[in-house]
NUDO-832900 format. One line per field, with one value per residue: x, y, z of N, C-alpha, C, CB in turn; residue in one letter; residue number from 1. Coordinates in pm, whole numbers, always signed. Glycine has a CB too. Layout:
// NUDO-832900
n_c1	c(X / ...);
n_c2	c(Y / ...);
n_c3	c(Z / ...);
ca_c1	c(X / ...);
ca_c2	c(Y / ...);
ca_c3	c(Z / ...);
c_c1	c(X / ...);
c_c2	c(Y / ...);
c_c3	c(Z / ...);
cb_c1	c(X / ...);
cb_c2	c(Y / ...);
cb_c3	c(Z / ...);
residuo	c(a / ...);
num	c(NUM / ...);
// end
This chain:
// NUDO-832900
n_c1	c(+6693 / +6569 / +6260 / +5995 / +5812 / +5566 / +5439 / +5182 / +5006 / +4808 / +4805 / +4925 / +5223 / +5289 / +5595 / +5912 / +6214 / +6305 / +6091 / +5992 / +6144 / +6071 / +5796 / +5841 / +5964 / +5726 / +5516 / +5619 / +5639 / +5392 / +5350 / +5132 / +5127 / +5241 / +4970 / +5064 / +5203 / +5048 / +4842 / +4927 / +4873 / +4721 / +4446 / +4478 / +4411 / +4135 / +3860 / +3549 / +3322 / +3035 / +2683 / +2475 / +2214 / +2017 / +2106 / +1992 / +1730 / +1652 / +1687 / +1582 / +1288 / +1275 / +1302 / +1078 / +905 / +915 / +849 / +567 / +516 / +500 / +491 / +744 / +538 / +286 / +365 / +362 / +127 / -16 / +104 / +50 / +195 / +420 / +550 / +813 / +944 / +950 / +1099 / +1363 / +1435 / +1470 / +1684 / +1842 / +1912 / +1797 / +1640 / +1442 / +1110 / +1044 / +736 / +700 / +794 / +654 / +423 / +494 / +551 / +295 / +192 / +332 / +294 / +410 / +591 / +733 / +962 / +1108 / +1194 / +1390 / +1579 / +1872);
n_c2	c(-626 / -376 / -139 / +71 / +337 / +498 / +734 / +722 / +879 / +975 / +733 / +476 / +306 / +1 / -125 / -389 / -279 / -340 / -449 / -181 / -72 / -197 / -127 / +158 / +188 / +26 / +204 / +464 / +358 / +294 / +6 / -293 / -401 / -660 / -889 / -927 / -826 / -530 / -597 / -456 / -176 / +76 / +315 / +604 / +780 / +755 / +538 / +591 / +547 / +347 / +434 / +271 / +35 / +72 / +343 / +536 / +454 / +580 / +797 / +902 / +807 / +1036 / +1242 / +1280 / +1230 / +1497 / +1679 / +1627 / +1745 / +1577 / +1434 / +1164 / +1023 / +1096 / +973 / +726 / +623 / +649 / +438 / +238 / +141 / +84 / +375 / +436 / +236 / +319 / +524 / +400 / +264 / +513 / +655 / +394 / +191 / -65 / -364 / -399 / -521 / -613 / -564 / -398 / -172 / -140 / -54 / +167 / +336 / +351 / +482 / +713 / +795 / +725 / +513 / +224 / +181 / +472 / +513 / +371 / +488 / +636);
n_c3	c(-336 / -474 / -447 / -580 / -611 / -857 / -1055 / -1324 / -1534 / -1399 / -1190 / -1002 / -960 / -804 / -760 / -804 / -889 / -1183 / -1293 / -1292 / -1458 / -1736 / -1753 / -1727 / -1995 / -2160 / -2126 / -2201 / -2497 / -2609 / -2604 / -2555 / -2220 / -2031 / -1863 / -1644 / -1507 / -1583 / -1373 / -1124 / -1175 / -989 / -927 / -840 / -555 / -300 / -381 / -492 / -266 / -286 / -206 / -11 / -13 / +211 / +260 / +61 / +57 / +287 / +282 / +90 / +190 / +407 / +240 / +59 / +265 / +423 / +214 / +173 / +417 / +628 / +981 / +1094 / +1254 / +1173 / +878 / +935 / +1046 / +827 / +676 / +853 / +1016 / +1283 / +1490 / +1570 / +1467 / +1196 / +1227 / +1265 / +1052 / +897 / +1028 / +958 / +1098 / +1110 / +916 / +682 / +561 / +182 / +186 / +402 / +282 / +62 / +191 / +277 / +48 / -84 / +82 / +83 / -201 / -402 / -639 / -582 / -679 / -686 / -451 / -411 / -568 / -637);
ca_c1	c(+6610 / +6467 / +6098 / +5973 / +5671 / +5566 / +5277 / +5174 / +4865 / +4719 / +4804 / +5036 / +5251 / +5419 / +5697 / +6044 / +6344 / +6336 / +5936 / +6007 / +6195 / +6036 / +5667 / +5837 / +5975 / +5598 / +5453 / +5645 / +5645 / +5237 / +5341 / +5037 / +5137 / +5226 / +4903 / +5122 / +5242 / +4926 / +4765 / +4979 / +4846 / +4604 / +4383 / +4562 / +4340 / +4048 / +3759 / +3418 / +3198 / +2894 / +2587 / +2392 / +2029 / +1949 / +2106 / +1923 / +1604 / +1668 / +1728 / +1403 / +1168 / +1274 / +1309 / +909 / +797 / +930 / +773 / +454 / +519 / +424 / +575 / +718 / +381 / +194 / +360 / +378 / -50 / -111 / +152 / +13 / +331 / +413 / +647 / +909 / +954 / +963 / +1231 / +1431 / +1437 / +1549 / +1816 / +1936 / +1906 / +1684 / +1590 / +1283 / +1092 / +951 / +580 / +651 / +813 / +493 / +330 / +577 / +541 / +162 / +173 / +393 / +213 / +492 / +629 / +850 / +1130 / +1136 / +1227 / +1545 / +1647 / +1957);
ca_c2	c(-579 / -224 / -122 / +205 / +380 / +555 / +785 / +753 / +899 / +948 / +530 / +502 / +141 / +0 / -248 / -331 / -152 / -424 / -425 / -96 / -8 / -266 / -57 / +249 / +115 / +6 / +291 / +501 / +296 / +239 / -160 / -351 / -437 / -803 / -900 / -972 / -616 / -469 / -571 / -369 / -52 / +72 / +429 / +729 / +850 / +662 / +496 / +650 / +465 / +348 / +433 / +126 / +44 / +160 / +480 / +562 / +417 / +627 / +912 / +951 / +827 / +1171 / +1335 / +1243 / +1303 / +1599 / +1734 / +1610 / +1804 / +1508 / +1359 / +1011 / +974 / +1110 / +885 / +554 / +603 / +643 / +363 / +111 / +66 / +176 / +525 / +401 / +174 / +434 / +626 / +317 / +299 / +654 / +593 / +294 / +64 / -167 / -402 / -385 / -590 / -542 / -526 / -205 / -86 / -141 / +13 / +314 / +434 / +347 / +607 / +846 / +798 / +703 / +409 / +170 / +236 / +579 / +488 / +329 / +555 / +750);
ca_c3	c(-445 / -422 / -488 / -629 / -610 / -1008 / -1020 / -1481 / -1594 / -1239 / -1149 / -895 / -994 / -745 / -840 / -777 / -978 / -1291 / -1351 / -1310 / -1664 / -1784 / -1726 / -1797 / -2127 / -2219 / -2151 / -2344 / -2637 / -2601 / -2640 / -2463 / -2101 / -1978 / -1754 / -1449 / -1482 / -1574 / -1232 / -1023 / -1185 / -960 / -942 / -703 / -440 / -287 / -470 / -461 / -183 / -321 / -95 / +48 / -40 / +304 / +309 / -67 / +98 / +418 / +259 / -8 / +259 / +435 / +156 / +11 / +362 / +399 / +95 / +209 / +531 / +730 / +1076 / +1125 / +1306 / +1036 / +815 / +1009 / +1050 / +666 / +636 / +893 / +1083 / +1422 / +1467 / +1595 / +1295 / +1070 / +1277 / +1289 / +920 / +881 / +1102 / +925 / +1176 / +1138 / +816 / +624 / +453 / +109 / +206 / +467 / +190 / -21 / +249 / +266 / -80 / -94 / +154 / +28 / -305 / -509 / -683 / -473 / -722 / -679 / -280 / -405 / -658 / -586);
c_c1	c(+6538 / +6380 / +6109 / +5846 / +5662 / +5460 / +5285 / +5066 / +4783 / +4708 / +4910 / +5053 / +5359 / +5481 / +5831 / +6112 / +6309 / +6210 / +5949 / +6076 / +6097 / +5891 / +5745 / +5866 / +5805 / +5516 / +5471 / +5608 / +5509 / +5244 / +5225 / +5145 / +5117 / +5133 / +4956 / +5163 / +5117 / +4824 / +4801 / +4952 / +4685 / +4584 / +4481 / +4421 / +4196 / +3914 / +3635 / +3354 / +3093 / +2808 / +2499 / +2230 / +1961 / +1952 / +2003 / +1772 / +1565 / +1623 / +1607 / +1308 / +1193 / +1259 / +1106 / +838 / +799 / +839 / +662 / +372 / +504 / +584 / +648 / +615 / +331 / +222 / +350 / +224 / -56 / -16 / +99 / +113 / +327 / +580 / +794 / +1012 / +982 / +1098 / +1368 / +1519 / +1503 / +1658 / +1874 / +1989 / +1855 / +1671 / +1461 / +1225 / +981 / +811 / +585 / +742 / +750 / +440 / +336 / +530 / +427 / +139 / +197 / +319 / +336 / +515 / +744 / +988 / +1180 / +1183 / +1357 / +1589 / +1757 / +1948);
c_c2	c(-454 / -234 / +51 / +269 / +476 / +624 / +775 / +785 / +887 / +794 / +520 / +282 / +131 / -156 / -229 / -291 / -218 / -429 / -266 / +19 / -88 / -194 / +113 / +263 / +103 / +103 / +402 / +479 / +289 / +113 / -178 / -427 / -563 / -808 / -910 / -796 / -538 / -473 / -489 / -216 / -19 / +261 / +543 / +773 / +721 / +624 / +548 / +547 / +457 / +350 / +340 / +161 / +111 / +297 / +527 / +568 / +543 / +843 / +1011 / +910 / +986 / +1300 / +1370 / +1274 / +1445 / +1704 / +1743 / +1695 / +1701 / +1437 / +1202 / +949 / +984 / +960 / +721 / +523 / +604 / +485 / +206 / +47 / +166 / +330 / +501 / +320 / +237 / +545 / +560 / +305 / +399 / +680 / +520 / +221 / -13 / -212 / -382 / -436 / -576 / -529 / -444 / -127 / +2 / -12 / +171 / +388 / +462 / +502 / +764 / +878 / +836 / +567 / +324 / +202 / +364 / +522 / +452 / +340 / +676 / +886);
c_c3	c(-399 / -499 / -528 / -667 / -732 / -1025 / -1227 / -1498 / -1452 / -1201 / -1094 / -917 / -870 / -786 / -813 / -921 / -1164 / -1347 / -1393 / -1447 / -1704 / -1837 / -1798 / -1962 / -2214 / -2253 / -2202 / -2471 / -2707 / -2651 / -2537 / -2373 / -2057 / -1894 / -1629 / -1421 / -1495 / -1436 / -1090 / -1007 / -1074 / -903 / -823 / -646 / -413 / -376 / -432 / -349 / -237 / -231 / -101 / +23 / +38 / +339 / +173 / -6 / +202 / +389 / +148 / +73 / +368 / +410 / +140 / +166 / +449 / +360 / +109 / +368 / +694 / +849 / +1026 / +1166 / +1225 / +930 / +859 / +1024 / +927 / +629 / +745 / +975 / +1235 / +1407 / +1447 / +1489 / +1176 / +1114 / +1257 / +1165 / +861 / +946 / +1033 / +1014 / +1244 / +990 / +820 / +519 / +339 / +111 / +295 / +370 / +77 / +50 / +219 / +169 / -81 / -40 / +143 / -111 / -449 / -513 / -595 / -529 / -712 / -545 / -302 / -491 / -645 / -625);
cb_c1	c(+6511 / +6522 / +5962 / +6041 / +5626 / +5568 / +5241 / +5202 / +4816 / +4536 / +4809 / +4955 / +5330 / +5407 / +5693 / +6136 / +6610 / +6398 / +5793 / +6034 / +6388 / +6053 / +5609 / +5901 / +6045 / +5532 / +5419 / +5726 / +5704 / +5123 / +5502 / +4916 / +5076 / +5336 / +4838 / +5342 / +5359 / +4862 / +4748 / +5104 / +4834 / +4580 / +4205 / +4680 / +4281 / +4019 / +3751 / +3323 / +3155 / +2858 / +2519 / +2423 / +1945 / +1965 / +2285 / +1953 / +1605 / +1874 / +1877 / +1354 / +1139 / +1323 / +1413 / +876 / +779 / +994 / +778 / +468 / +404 / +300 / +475 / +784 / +298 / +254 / +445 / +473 / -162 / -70 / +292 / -18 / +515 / +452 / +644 / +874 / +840 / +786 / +1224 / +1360 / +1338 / +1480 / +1803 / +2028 / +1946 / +1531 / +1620 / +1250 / +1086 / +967 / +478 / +713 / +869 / +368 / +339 / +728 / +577 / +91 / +223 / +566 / +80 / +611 / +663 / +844 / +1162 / +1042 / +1136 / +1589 / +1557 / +2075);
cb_c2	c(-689 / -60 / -166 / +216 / +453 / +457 / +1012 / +656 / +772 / +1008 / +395 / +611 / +94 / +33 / -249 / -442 / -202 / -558 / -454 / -113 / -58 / -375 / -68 / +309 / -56 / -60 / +302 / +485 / +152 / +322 / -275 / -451 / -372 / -860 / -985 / -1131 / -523 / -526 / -695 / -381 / -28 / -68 / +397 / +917 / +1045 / +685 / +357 / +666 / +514 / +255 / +544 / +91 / -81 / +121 / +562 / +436 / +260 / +567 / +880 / +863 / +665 / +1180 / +1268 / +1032 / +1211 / +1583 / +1677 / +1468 / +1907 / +1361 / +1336 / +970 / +1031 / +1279 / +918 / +540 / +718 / +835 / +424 / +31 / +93 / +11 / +631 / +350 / +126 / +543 / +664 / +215 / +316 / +759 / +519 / +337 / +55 / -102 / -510 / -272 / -695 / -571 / -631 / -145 / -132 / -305 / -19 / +308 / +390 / +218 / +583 / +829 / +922 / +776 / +445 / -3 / +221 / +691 / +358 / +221 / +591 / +725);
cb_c3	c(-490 / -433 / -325 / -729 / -466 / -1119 / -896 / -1579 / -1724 / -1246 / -1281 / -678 / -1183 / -571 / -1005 / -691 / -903 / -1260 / -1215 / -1221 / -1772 / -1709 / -1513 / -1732 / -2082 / -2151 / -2088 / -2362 / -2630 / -2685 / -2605 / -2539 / -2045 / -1916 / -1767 / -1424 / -1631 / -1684 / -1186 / -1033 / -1362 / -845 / -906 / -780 / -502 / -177 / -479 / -603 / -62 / -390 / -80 / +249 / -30 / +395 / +328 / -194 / +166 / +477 / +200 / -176 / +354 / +454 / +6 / -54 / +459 / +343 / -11 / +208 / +505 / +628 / +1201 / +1201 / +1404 / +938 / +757 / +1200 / +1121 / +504 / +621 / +784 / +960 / +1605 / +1606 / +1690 / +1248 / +1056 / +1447 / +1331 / +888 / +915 / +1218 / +867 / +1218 / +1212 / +792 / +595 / +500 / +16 / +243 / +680 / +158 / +15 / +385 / +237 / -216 / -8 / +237 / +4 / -268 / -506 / -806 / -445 / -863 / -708 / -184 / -376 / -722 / -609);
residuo	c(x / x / x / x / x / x / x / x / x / x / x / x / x / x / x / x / x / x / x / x / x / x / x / x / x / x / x / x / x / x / x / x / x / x / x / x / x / x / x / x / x / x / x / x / x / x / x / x / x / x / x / x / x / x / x / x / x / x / x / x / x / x / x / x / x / x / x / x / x / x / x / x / x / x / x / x / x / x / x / x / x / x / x / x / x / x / x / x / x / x / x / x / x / x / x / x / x / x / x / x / x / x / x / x / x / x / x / x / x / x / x / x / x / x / x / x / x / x);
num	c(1 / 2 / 3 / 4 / 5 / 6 / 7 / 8 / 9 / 10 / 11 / 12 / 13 / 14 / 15 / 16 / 17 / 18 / 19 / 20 / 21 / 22 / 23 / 24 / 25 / 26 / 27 / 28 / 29 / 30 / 31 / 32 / 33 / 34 / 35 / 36 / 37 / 38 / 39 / 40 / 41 / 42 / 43 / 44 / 45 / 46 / 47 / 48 / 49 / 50 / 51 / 52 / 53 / 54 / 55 / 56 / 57 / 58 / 59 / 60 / 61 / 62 / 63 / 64 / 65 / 66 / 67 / 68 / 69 / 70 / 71 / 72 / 73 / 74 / 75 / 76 / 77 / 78 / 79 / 80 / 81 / 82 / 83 / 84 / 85 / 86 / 87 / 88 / 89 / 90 / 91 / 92 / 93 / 94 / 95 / 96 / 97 / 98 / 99 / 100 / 101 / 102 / 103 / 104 / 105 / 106 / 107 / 108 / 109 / 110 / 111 / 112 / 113 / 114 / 115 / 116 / 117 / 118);
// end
């Protein structure tokens, strides 16, 4: 049985020879697509990566302190946390739990949702 790789409408199907009319047949015709055949269709090129809470997080507490001009020191004293902690964070590696997150924003003088708003 041979297989065959089909690129339609940017969807790359792969299937052997007999799905294979079968799909091209359909999609010609615009008949709706047997589900068993329909799951083989899948997107050409890779899927977006969604960015992780921590990098989002990571990435506006740098941003906001930045802006503010202030250190990691700076900010880790108005926030009540130690430096290192706050570097750790910005790094992305280390958890954190929502009350130095509290703290964080308190500090920065924004809303916690702004912190994990892409």
């Amino acid at each position: 049985m041979g297989f065959l790789l089909i690129l339609v409408n940017f969807y790359w199907i792969y299937c052997d020879l007999n799905t294979a009319d079968l799909k091209a047949r359909t999609l010609n015709t615009g008949i709706n697509m047997p589900r068993r055949i329909a799951k083989t269709i899948r997107p050409v090129g890779r899927p977006r990566k969604r960015r992780s809470v921590r990098e989002v997080l990571a990435t506006n507490m740098v941003k906001l302190r930045h802006d503010l001009g202030w250190s990691q020191e700076d900010l880790a004293f108005e926030a009540d946390l130690h430096r290192t902690f706050i570097a750790h964070v910005e790094r992305q590696v280390r958890n954190i739990s929502l009350d130095n997150v509290e703290k964080i924003a308190d500090a920065l003088g924004v809303r916690v949702a702004e912190l994990f708003s892409p």
